[in-house]
Each structure stands twice: as structure tokens, then as C-alpha cells.
C-alpha positions as CSV (number, residue, x, y, z in Angstrom):
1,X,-105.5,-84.6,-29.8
2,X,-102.5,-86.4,-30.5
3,X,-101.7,-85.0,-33.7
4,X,-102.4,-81.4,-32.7
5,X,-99.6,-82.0,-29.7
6,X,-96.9,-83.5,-32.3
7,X,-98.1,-80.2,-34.7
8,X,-97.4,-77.6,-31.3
9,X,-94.6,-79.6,-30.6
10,X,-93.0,-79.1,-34.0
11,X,-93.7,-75.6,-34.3
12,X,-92.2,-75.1,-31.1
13,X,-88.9,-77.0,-32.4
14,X,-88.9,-75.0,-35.2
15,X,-89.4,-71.3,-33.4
16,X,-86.7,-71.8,-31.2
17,X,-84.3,-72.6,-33.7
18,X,-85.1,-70.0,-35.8
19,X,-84.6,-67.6,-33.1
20,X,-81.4,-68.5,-32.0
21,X,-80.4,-68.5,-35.7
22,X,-82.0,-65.0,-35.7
23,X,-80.4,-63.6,-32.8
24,X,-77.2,-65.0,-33.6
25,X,-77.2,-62.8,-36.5
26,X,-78.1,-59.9,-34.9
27,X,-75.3,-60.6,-32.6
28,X,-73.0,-60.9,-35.5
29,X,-74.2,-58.0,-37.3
30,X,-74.2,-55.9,-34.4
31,X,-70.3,-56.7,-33.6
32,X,-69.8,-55.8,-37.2
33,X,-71.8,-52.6,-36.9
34,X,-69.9,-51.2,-33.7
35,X,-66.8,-52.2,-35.4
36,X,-67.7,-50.3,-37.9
37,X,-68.3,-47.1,-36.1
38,X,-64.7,-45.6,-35.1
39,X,-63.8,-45.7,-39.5
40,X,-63.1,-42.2,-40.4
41,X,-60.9,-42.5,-43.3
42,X,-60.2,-45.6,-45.2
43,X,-56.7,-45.7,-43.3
44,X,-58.5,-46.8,-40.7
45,X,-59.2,-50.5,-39.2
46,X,-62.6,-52.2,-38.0
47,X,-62.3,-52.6,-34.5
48,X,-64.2,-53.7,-31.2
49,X,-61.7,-53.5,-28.1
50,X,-58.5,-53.4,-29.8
51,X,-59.0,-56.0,-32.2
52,X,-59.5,-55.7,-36.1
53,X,-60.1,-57.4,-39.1
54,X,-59.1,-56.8,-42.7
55,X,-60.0,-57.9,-46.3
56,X,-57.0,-59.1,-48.5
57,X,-57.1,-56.8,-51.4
58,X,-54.0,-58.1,-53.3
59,X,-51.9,-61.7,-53.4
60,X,-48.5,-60.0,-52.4
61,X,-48.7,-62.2,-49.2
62,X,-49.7,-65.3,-51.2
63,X,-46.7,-67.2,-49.9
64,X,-45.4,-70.3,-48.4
65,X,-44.9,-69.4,-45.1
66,X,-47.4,-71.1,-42.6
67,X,-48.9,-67.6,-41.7
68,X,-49.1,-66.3,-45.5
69,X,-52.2,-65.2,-46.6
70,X,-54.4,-64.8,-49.9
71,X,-57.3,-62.2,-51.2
72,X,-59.7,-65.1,-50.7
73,X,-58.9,-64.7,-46.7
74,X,-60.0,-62.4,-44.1
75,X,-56.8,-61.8,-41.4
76,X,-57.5,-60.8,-37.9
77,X,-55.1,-57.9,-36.2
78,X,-54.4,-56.0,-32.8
79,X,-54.6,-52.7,-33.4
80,X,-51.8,-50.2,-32.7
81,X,-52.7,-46.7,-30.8
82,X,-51.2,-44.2,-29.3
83,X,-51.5,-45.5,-25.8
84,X,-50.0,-49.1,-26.9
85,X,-47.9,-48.2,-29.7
86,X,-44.2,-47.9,-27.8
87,X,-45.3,-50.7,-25.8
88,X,-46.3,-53.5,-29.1
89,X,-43.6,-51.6,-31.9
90,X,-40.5,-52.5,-29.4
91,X,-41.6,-56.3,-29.0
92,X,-41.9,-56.8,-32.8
93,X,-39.0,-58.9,-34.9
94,X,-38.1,-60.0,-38.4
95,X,-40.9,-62.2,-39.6
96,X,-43.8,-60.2,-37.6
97,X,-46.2,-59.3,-40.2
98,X,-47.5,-55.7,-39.6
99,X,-50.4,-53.9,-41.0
100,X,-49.2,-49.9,-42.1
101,X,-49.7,-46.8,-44.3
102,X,-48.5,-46.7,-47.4
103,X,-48.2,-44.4,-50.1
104,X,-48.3,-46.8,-53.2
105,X,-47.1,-45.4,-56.6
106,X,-49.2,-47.2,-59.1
107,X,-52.7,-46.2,-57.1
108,X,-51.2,-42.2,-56.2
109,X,-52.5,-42.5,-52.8
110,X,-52.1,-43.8,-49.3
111,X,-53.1,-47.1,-48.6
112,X,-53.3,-49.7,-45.9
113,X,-50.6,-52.7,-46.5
114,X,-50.0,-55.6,-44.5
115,X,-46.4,-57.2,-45.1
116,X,-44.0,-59.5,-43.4
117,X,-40.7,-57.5,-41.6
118,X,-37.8,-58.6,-42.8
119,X,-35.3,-56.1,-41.0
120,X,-34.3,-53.1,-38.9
121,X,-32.4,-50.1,-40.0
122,X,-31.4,-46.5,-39.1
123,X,-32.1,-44.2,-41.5
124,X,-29.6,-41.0,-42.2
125,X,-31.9,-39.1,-40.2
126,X,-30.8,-41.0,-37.3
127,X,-34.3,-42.7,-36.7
128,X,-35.4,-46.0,-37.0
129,X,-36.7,-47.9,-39.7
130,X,-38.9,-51.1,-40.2
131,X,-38.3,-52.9,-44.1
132,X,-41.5,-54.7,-45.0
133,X,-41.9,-56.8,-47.7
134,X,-44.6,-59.4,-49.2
135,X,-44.4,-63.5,-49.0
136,X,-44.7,-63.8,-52.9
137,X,-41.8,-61.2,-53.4
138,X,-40.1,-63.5,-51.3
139,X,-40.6,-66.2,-53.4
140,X,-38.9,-65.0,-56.4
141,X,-35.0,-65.1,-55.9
142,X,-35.2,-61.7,-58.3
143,X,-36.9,-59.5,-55.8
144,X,-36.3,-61.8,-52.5
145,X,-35.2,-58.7,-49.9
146,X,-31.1,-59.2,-49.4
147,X,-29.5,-56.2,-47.4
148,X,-26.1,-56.5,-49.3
149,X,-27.9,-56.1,-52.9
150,X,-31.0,-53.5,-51.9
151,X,-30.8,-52.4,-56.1
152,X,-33.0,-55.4,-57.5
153,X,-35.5,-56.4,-53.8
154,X,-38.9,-55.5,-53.7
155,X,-39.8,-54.0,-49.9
156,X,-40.7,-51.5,-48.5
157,X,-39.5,-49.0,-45.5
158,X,-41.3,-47.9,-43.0
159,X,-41.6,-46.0,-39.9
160,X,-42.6,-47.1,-36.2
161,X,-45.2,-44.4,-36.6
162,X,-46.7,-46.0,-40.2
163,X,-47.6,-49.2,-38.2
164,X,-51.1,-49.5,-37.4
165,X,-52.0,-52.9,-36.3
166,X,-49.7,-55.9,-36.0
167,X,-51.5,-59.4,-37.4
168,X,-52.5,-61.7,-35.5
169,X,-54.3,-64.8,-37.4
170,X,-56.8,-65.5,-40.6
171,X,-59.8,-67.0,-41.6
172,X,-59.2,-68.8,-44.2
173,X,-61.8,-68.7,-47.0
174,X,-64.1,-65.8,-45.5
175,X,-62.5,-62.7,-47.0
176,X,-64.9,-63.0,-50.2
177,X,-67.8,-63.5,-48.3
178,X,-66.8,-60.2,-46.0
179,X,-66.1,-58.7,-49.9
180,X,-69.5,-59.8,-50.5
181,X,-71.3,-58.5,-47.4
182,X,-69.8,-54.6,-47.9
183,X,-71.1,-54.5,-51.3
184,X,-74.7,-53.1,-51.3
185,X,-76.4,-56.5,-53.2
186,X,-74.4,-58.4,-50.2
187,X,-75.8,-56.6,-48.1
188,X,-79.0,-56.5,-49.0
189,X,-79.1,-60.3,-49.8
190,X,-77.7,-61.1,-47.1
191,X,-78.4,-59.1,-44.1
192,X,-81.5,-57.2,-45.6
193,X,-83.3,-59.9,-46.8
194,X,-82.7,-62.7,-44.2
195,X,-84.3,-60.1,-41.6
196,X,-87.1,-59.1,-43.6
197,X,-87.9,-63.0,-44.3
198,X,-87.7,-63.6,-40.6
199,X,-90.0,-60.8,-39.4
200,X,-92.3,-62.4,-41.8
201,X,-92.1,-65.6,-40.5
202,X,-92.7,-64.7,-36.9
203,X,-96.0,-62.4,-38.4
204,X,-97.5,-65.8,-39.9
205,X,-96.4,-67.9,-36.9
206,X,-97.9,-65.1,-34.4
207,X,-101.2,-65.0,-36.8
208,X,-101.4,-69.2,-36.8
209,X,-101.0,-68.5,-32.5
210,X,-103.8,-66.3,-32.9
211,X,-106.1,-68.5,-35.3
212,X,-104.9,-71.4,-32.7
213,X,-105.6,-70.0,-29.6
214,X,-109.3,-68.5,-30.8
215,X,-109.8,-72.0,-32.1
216,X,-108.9,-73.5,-28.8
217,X,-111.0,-70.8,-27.4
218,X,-114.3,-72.1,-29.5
219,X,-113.7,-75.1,-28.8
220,X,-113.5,-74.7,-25.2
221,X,-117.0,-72.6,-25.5
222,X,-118.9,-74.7,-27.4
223,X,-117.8,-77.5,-25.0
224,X,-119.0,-75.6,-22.3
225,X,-122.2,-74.8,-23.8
226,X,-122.2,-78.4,-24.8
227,X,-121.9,-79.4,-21.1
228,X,-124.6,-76.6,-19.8
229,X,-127.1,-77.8,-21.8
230,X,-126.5,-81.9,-20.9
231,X,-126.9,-80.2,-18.1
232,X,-130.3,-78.3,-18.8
233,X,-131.4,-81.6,-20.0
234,X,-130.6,-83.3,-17.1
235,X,-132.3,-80.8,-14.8
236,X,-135.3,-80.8,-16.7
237,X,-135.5,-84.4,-16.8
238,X,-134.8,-85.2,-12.8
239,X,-137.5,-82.8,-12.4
240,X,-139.9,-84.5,-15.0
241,X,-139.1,-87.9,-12.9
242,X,-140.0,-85.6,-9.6
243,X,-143.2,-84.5,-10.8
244,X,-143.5,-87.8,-12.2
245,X,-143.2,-89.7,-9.2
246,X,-145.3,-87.1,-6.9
247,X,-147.9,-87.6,-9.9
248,X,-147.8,-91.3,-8.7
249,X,-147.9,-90.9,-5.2
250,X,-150.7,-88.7,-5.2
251,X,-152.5,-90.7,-7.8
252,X,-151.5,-93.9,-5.1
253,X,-153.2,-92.1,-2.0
254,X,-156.5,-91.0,-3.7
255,X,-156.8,-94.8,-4.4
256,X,-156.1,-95.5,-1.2
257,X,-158.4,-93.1,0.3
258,X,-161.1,-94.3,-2.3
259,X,-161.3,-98.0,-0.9
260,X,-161.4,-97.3,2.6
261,X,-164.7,-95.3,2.1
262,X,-165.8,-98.2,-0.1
263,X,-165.0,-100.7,2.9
């Protein structure tokens, strides 16, 4: 009796953790579905109520600032829209790190880029201008962004209207594993799998409840019939003693009756 307590208790123990486990992955992958949902084009960002998350693609802001960045990180940024934008674009400054479209040369497309600002400037059009440019450019005196010698710097330039999020922090370490997770093995051995190991589980564990509770069942019948027929017994054997004793008496009384006649 013991032992079967310890064995409930334990698979008790172990349910409830695997469901929280469980259902804390759901959570997750739930967040990561909705933020999913409002990506049209690749230009734009995975978001849940204004606030997005990237994967570094490149080491361009592999740096030595405190806020740098690498491709093994995942960075964490507000997301710009039309109802924010005039309201986050006029509070940014030199060494704000934005998030923008980009048309890149050596790819032949527009891409998202996330780089530090390193100035303001008015363009001949008359409009304003943000220069971008990335931690490990910075780095190299050759192609460190100087306003007085633009010929040789590596940056970019960029409208208030290219800006599409504005960064915000990192994870450090968990931009492979989100790599990982988009890829269709990650996701399958990951998300795929895990779920399909715990539906499994809670199939044997509601089968061993079952088998456990029919046991407890049998056992709680066959005691039962156990104690109805101590009982039987019992009956029948008060009323052998009854018969029994009325045997006596009546066997008692006719001897009785026998030796008054005789006296």
C-alpha cells in the first residue's frame, strides 16, 4: 500500500512538470506564431504589440561597443509605424542603432540592415538624412565614418522613412538556435517532435490511469465479494448455532417431560 502511494506520488510529480514544461512551450510557440502572422514581405519584422526580434545575418555589427552585436545573437527592436514614426525618428541620436531598408549592391535587392547612426545631414533635396554605419567598419581606421574625408568611409545614408524599427537589446547566444528553429529540420526536431513525444506520453500515462483505476476497481470488488461472503458464512453459521441450540433445548424439555411421567 505503501509502495503503490510513493509510485502515484511520483507519477504525479512527474505529470505536473511535464505539463508545465509542455504548456510553456505552447506559450512560446504561440507568441512566435502570432508574431509571425503580420510578415508580408521579408522587409518586414516579427512582432507582437510593437516589439520585434531579428536574426543577425552578417558580422558588420561585430564591434566593441557595449551594445554591438554578432550573427550568433538574436537583437530585440521597437518597431517603427506610421502612427509612431514622427514621434520615435525625432528622439533618435548618433550612436542609436536603427533597423532599415536597404538596397545592398552585392545581393541586387532590398534588404533589412540594422547599423549604428553616426550623423545627421541635409541632403541637396533639402530633406533630411540619417548616416548609418556598422561597429566593425568602425573598427578599421580605413573605413571608420569621418564627415571631412566621406571618399574612403564605409556607411550608409538613409532616410527617416527607411527606418523601420529602432533596437532595443539582444540575446546573446540565441540567434542560431532561432536560425535553427526557422529551418524546416528545426522545426520539426524541435517543435514537431517534442509535441508528438508529449502527446504520446500523456496516451501511455492516461492508459496506465485506466489499467490503475480498473485494477483499483477489481480489487475493490473482489474485496467486496470477499466481505459478502465472510458474511454468508457468518449468517449461515449463527443460524447453524440457532438451530443448534433450539435442537438442544427441545431435546432438554422432552427429557424433562420424560422423567416426570416416570416419577
Amino acid at each position: 500500500m505503501l509502495e503503490e502511494k510513493k509510485e502515484k506520488k511520483w507519477w504525479k510529480v512527474v505529470s505536473v512538470v511535464l505539463n508545465c514544461v509542455f504548456y510553456l512551450f505552447v506559450a512560446i510557440l504561440l507568441i512566435f506564431s502570432i508574431s509571425n502572422l503580420g510578415m508580408k514581405t521579408e522587409l518586414d519584422i516579427p512582432s507582437i504589440f510593437g516589439k520585434g526580434y531579428l536574426t543577425v545575418q552578417t558580422s558588420s555589427m561585430d564591434g566593441e561597443e557595449e551594445d554591438s552585436f554578432t550573427p550568433k545573437d538574436l537583437i530585440f527592436v521597437k518597431v517603427i509605424t506610421e502612427k509612431n514614426r514622427e514621434k520615435i525618428v525625432s528622439k533618435l541620436e548618433i550612436g542609436d542603432i536603427v533597423t532599415f531598408a536597404y538596397y545592398s549592391d552585392e545581393i541586387g535587392r532590398t534588404i533589412l540592415n540594422t547599423h549604428r547612426i553616426v550623423d545627421f545631414s541635409t541632403g541637396s533635396d533639402g530633406k533630411q538624412y540619417i548616416r548609418t554605419q556598422g561597429d566593425k567598419y568602425a573598427m578599421n581606421p580605413a573605413y571608420k565614418y569621418n564627415p571631412d574625408n566621406l571618399s574612403s568611409a564605409k556607411f550608409e545614408t538613409i532616410s527617416y522613412e527607411d527606418i523601420k524599427a529602432v533596437y532595443t537589446g539582444k540575446w546573446t547566444g540565441a540567434g542560431n538556435t532561432m536560425k535553427f528553429l526557422q529551418t524546416s529540420n528545426g522545426f520539426l526536431l524541435c517543435i514537431v517532435l517534442p509535441t508528438a513525444l508529449f502527446f504520446i506520453f500523456e496516451a501511455i500515462m492516461l492508459v496506465m490511469n485506466f489499467l490503475r483505476i480498473k485494477n483499483h476497481k477489481n480489487k475493490e470488488t473482489m474485496m467486496k465479494e470477499h466481505e459478502d461472503e465472510l458474511a454468508r458464512i457468518k449468517a449461515e453459521l449463527e443460524n447453524e448455532k440457532e438451530k443448534m441450540r433450539a435442537e438442544l433445548l427441545a431435546e432438554l424439555e422432552k427429557k424433562e417431560k420424560n422423567e416426570e411421567i416416570k416419577e
